[in-house]
C-alpha positions as CSV (number, residue, x, y, z in Angstrom):
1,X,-38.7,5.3,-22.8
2,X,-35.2,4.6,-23.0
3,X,-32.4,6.5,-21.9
4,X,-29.3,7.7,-23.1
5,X,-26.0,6.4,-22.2
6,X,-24.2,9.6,-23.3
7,X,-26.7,11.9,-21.5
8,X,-26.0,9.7,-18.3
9,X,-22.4,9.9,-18.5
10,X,-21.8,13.7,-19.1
11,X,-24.8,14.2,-16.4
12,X,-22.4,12.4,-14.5
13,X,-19.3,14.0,-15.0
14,X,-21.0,17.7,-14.8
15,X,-23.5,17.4,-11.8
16,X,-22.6,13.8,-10.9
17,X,-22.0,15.0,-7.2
18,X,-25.6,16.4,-7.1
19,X,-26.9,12.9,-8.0
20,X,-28.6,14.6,-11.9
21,X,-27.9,11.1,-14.0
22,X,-29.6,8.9,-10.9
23,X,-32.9,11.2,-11.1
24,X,-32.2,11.2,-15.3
25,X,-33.1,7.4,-15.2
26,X,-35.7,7.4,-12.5
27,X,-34.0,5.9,-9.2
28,X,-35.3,9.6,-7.1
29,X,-34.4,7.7,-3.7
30,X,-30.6,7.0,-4.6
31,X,-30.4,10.9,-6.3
32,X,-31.6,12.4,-3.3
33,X,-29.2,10.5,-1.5
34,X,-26.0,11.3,-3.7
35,X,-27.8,15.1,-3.4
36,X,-27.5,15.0,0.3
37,X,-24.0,13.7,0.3
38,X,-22.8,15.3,-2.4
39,X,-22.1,11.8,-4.4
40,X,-20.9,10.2,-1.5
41,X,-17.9,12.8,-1.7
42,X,-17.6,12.6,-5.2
43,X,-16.5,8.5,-4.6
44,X,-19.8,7.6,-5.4
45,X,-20.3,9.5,-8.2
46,X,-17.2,8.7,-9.8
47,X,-17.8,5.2,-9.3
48,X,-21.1,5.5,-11.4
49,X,-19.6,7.3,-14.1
50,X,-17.1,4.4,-14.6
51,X,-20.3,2.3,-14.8
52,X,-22.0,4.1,-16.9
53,X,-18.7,4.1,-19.2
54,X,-18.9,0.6,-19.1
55,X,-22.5,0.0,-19.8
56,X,-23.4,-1.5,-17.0
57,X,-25.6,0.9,-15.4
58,X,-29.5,0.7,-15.5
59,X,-32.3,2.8,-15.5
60,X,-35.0,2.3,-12.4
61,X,-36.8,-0.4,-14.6
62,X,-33.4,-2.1,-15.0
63,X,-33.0,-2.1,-18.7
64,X,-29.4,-0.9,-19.8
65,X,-29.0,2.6,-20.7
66,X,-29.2,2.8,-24.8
């Protein structure tokens, strides 16, 4: 099932630091990590939501987000 790129992004920018858009598209192992860290201090989660922006981020199957 595809996922949505807007979805991703204002996961992102809302609960980015608790890792949401990572578990939205199915990579658990990196949300848990951006959960514990809380989004590598909001560096990490900033730096996906630039990605995501730029449609360059992929789901755990690595298709691009739709």
């Amino acid at each position: 099932m595809e996922k949505s790129k807007v979805t991703a992004a204002l996961l992102c920018l809302f609960l980015g630091v608790l890792g949401v858009h990572r578990f939205y598209v199915g990579k658990i192992g990196t949300g848990i990590l951006q959960l514990v860290t809380a989004g590598g201090f909001g560096i990490w989660a900033l730096v996906d939501f630039v990605i995501i922006l730029a449609g360059r981020f992929r789901d755990k199957q690595g298709r691009p987000l739709a």
